[in-house]
C-alpha positions as MATLAB code, in Angstrom:
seq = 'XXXXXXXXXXXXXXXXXXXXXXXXXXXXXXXXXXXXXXXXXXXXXXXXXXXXXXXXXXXXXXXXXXXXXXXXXXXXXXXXXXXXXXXXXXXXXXXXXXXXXXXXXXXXXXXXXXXXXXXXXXXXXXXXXXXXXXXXXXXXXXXXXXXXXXXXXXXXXXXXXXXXXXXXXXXXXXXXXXXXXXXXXXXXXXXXXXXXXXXXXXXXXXXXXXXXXXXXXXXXXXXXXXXXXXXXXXXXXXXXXXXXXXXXXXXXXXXXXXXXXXXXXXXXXXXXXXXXXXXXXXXXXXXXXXXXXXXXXXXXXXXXXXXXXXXXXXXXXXXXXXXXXXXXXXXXXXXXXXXXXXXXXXXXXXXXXXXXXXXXXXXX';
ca = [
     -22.205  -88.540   21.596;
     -21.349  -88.118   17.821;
     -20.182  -84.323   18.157;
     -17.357  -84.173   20.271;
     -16.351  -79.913   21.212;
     -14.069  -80.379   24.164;
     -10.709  -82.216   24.813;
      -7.602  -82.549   27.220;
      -4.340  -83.305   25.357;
      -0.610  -83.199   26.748;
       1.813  -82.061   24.536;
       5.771  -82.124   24.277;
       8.622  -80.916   22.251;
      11.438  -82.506   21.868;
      15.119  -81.855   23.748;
      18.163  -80.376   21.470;
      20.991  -82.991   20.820;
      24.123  -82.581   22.783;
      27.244  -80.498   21.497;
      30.110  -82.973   20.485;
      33.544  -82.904   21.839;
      35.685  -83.797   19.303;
      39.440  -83.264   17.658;
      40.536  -82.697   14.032;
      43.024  -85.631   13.614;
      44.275  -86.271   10.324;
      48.249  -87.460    8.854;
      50.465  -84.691    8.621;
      48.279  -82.131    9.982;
      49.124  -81.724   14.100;
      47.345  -79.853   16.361;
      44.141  -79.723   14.288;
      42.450  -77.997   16.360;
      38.392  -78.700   17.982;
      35.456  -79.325   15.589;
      32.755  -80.538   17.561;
      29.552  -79.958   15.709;
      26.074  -78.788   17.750;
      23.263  -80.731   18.162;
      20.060  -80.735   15.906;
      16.886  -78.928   17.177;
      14.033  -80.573   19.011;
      10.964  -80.990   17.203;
       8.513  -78.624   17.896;
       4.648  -78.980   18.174;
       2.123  -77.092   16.275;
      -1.746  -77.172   15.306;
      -3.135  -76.144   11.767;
      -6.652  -75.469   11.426;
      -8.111  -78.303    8.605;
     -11.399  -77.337    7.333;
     -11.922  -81.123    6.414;
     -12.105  -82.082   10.363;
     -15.343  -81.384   11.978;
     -15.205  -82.637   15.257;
     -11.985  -82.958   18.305;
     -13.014  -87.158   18.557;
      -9.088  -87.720   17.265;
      -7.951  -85.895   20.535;
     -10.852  -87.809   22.881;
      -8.102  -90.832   23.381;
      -4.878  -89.819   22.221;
      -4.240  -87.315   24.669;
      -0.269  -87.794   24.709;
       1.553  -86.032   21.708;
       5.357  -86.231   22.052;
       7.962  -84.622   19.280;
      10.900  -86.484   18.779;
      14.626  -85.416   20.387;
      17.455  -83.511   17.992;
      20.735  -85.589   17.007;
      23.532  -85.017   18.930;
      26.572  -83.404   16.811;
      29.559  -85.589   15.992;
      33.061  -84.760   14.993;
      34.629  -83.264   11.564;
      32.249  -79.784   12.312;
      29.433  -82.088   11.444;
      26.049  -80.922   13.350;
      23.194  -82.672   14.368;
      20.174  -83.337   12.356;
      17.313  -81.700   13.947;
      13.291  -83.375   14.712;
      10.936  -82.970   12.293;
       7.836  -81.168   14.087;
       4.561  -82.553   15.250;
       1.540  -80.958   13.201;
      -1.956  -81.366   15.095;
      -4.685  -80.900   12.562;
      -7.894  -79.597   14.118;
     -11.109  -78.237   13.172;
     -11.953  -74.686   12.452;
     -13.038  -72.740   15.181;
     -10.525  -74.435   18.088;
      -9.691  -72.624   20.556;
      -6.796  -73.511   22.557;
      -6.168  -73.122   26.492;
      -3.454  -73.582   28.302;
      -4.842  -75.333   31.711;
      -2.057  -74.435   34.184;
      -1.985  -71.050   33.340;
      -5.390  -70.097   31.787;
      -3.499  -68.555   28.937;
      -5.087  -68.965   25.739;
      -2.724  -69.970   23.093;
      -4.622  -70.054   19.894;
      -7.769  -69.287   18.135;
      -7.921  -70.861   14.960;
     -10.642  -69.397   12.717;
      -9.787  -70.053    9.573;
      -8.690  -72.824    7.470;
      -4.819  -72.883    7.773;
      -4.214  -71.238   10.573;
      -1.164  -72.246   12.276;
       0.182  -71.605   16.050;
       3.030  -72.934   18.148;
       1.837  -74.947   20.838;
       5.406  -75.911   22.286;
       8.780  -75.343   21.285;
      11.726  -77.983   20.624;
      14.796  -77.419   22.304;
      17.981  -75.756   20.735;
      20.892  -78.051   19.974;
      23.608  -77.515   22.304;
      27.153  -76.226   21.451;
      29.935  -78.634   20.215;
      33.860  -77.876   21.660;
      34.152  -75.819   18.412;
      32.420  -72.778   19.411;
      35.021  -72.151   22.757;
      38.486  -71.775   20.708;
      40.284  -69.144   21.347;
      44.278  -67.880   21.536;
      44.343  -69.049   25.131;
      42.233  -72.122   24.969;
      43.264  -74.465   22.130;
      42.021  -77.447   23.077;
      38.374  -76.683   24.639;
      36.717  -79.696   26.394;
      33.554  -77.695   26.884;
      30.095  -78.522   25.387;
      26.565  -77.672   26.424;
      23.435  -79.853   26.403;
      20.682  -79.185   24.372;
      17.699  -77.668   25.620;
      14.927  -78.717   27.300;
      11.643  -78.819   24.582;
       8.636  -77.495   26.122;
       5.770  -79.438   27.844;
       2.225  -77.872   28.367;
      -1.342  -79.405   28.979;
      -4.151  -78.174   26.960;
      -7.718  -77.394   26.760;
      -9.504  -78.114   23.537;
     -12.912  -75.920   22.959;
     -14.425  -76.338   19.898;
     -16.857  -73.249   18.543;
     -18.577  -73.933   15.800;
     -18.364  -70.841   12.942;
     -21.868  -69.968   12.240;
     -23.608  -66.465   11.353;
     -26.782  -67.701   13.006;
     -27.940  -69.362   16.393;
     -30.805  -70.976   17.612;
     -32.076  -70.849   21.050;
     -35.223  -72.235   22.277;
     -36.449  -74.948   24.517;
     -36.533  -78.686   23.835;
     -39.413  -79.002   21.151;
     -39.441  -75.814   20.125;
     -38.981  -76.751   16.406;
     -35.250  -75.545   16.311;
     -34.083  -78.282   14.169;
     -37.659  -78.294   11.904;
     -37.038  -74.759   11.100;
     -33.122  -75.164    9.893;
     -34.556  -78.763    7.942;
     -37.066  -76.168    6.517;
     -34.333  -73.395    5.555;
     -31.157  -75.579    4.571;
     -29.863  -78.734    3.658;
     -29.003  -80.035    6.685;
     -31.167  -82.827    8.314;
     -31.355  -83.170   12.032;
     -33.575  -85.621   14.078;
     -37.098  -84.723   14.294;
     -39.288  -86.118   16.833;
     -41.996  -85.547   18.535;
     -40.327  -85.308   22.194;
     -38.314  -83.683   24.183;
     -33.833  -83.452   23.519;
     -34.307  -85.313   20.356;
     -31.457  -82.851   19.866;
     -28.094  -83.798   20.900;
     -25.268  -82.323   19.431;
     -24.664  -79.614   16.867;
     -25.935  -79.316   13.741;
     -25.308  -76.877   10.778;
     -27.001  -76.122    8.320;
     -26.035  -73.976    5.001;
     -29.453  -71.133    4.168;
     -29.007  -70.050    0.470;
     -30.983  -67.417   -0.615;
     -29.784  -66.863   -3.674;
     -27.235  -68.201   -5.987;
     -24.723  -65.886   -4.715;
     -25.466  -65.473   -0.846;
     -25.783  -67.952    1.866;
     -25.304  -67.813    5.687;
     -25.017  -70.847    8.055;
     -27.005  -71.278   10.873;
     -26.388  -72.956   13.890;
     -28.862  -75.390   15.778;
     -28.224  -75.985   19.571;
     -30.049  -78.531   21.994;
     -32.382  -76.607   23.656;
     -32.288  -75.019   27.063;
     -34.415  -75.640   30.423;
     -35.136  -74.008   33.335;
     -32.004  -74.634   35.985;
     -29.556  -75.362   33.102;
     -26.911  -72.943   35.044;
     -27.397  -75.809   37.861;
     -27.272  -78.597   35.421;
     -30.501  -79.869   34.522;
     -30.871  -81.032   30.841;
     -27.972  -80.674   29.139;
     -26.855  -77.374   30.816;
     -24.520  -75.031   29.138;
     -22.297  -76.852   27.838;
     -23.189  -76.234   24.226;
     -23.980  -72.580   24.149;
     -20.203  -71.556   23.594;
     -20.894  -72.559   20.086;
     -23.470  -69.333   19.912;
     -20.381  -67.166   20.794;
     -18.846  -66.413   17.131;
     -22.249  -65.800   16.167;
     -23.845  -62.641   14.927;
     -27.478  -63.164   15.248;
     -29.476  -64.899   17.831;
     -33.060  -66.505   16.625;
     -35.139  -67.322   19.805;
     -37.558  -69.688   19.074;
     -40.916  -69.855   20.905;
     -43.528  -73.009   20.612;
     -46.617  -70.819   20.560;
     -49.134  -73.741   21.244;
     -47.033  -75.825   23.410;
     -48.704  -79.619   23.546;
     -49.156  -80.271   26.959;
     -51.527  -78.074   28.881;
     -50.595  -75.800   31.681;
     -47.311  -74.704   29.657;
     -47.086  -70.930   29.507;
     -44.954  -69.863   26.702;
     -44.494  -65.708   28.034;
     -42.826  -68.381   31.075;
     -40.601  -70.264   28.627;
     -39.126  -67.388   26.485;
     -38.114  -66.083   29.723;
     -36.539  -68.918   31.621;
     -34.468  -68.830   28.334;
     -33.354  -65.520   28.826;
     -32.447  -65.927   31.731;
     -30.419  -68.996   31.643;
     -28.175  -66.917   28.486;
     -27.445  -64.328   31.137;
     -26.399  -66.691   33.700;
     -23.856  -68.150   31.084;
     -22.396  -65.226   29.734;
     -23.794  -61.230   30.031;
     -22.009  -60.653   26.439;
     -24.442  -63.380   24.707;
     -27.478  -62.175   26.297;
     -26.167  -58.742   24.810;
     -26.285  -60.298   20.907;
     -28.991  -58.768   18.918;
     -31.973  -61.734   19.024;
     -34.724  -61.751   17.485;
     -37.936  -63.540   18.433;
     -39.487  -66.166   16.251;
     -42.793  -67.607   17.327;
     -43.260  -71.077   15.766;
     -46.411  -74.010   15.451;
     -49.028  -70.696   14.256;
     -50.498  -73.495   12.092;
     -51.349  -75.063   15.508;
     -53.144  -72.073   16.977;
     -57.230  -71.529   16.029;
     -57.357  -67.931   16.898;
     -53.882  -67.079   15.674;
     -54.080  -63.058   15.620;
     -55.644  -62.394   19.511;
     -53.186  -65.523   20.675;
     -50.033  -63.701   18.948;
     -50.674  -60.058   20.112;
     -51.525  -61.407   23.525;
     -48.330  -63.277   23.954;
     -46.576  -60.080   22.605;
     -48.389  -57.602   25.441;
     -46.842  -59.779   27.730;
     -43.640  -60.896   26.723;
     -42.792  -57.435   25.473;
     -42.041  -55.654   21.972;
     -39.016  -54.668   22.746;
     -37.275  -57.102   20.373;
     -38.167  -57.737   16.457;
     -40.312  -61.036   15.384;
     -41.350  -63.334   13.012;
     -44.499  -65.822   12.969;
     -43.368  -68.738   11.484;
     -44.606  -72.247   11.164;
     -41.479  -74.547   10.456;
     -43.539  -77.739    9.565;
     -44.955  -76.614    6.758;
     -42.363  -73.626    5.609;
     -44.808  -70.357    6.505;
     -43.029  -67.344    6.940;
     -39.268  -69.459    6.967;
     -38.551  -67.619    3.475;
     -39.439  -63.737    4.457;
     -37.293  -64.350    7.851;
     -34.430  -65.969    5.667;
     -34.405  -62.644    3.705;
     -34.863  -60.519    6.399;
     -31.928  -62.616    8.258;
     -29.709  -62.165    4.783;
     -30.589  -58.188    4.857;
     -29.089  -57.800    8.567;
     -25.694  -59.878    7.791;
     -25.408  -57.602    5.099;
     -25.473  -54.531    7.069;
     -23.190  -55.640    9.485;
     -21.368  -57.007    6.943;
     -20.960  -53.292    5.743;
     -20.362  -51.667    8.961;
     -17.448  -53.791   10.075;
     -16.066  -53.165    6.929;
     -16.451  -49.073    7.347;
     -14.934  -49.688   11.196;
     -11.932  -51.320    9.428;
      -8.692  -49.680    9.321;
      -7.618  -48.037    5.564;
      -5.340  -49.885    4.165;
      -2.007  -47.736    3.958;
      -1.265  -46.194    0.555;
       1.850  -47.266   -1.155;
       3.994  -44.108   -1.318;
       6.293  -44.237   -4.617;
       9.531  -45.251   -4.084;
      12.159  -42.632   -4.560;
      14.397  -42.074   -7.014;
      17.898  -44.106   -7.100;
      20.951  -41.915   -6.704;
      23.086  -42.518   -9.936;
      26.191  -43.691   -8.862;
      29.390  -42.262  -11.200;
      31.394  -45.019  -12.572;
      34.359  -44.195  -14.224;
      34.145  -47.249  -16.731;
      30.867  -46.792  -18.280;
      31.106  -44.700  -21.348;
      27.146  -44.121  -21.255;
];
C-alpha cells in the first residue's frame, strides 16, 4: 500500500560515560590532589513533526533507533564529551504510544513540534566530586546512567477539516476530484479506494479547508470485512463528517435507506465520539435518477430528517459548489466559537516603579 499510517519502532538512549579516577601529578607540586572529570551525557532520542513527510514508510523497516553512549571523563578535571541526540522526523498528525504501558507520549500536530521519546543517561561522577578534609585521596567514581529504552506505536491521523464516509462506490473520491485539486482513482467498481487522499477546497482566494477521503465502509467492517476500521482514525481530528449516499445504486436489489445505515452503524461500533461529530448527509448520482424529486423525498421519509443534506451529483459538479460554501460557512462558525471558549489572554500589568537607590558618588 502507498499510504503507510501505522508503525512499531524500538527506541534507545544512550548510557552516560563513566566518572574518571584520576590524580593531579605535576613537578614540584605534591599531593595534588583528585581531578577526575565526569562522563558526557547519553544521547537522547526525540521526534519533530516535518510537514514535508507525509507518510510513516521510513519507520515500516527501520524499526531499531539507537543514540550513541557519552565519553567517559579523563584526568586534569577534563569531562566527558556528551552524544549528540537522535532526531526522528515524522509527519504531522503522529501520534505516539508507548506499547508496554499504553501511555501516550506525544501528539504532534503541528509542524515543529518536538517531544522526548527517551532520555540519555547522565555522566557519572569522576573522584573529584568526593574530596573532602578527611578523604584526600578519593578512589570513588560512579557509572553513568542507564539511557532509556521504550517500544513505540506509530498512528498516523491525517489533519483534515473534512471527512468522507460512504460505501465503496459511493463517489467519495469523484466528489473531492470535483471540489479540489487532488486526484484519486476513479473507477467504476468497488475499493478502487485504497489509502488516503487529501484534497485542498478553495473557495475563495483567501479561504480553503481540506477534506479528507477515506476507503469506504461495508457492512461487518467491525468484524473485518473490506478493509475494516483501520482507516477511520484519520476522521478523528476532523470537524465535519460528509456522509455520502449513491442514490441510484447500479446493481438492482441495493437499498440505499439500508446502506446509509449499515454506515452508521459501523462508526458507532468504532468509536461512540465519531458517531457523535456533526454529519451531514449528501446524496450523490441525482443525474442518474428519472424521477429525482418523489425518489429524494422518499429516501428522506425513511432514512429520517433529522440530519442536514445536500443533492449533489459529483460527476458532473451539481450542487458540489453551494455545499462547498455551505461547508466554508460552518468552519467559520466553529471557527468563531472555539475562539470565544478560549481563555483571555492575561493583561500585562505595568511594571512598577524602580526604587532609586542613593549613591553617595553621583553628583546628579
Amino acid at each position: 500500500m502507498k499510504f503507510i499510517d501505522e508503525s512499531q519502532i524500538e527506541i534507545i538512549a544512550g548510557d552516560g560515560g563513566k566518572g574518571a579516577c584520576s590524580f593531579r601529578r605535576e613537578k614540584y607540586i605534591a599531593k595534588g590532589g583528585p581531578d577526575g572529570g565526569d562522563g558526557g551525557w547519553g544521547g537522547s532520542v526525540y521526534a519533530v513533526a516535518d510537514r514535508n513527510i507525509n507518510t510513516l514508510v521510513d519507520y515500516r523497516f527501520a524499526r531499531m533507533h539507537r543514540a550513541r553512549n557519552g565519553e567517559s571523563g579523563s584526568g586534569a578535571d577534563c569531562y566527558g564529551k556528551g552524544a549528540e541526540d537522535v532526531i526522528l522526523r515524522m509527519p504531522v498528525g503522529t501520534v505516539i504510544t508507548d506499547i508496554n504501558t499504553g501511555e501516550q507520549i506525544a501528539d504532534l500536530t503541528h509542524d515543529g513540534d518536538k517531544a522526548l521519546l527517551a532520555q540519555g543517561g547522565k555522566g557519572g561522577l569522576g573522584n573529584l566530586h568526593f574530596k573532602s578534609s578527611t578523604n584526600r585521596t578519593p578512589r570513588q567514581t560512579t557509572p553513568g546512567g542507564e539511557g532509556e529504552r521504550r517500544e513505540l506505536q506509530l498512528e498516523l491521523k491525517v489533519l483534515a477539516d473534512v471527512g468522507l464516509l460512504g460505501m465503496p462506490n459511493a463517489g467519495k473520491s469523484t466528489f473531492i476530484r470535483a471540489v479540489s485539486a487532488a486526484r484519486p482513482k476513479v473507477a467504476d467498481y468497488p475499493f478502487t479506494t485504497l489509502h488516503p487522499n487529501l484534497g485542498v477546497v478553495r473557495v475563495s482566494p483567501e479561504k480553503s479547508f481540506v477534506i479528507a477521503d477515506i476507503p469506504g465502509l461495508i457492512e461487518g467492517a467491525a468484524e473485518g470485512h473490506g478493509l475494516g476500521h483501520q482507516f477511520l482514525r484519520h476522521l478523528a481530528r476532523t470537524r465535519l463528517l460528509l456522509h455520502i449516499v449513491d442514490i441510484a445504486p447500479m446493481y438492482e436489489g441495493v437499498d440505499p435507506v439500508h446502506e446509509a445505515r449499515a454506515i452508521l452503524n459501523e462508526l458507532r461500533k468504532y468509536d461512540e465520539a465519531l458517531y457523535e461529530k456533526p454529519r451531514w448527509l449528501v446524496l450523490n448520482k441525482v443525474d442518474l435518477l428519472e424521477n429525482r424529486e418523489e425518489k429524494i423525498a422518499a429516501f428522506l421519509n425513511e432514512f429520517g430528517k433529522d440530519t442536514r443534506y445536500f443533492v449533489i451529483s459529483a460527476i458532473n459538479g451539481d450542487g458540489c459548489k453551494e455545499l462547498t460554501y455551505a461547508i466554508m460557512e460552518y468552519l467559520n462558525e466553529v471557527a468563531a466559537e472555539e475562539a470565544a471558549r478560549a481563555p483571555a489572554p492575561v493583561a500585562k500589568t505595568e511594571p512598577e516603579e524602580a526604587v532609586k537607590i542613593y549613591n553617595p558618588l553621583d553628583n546628579n
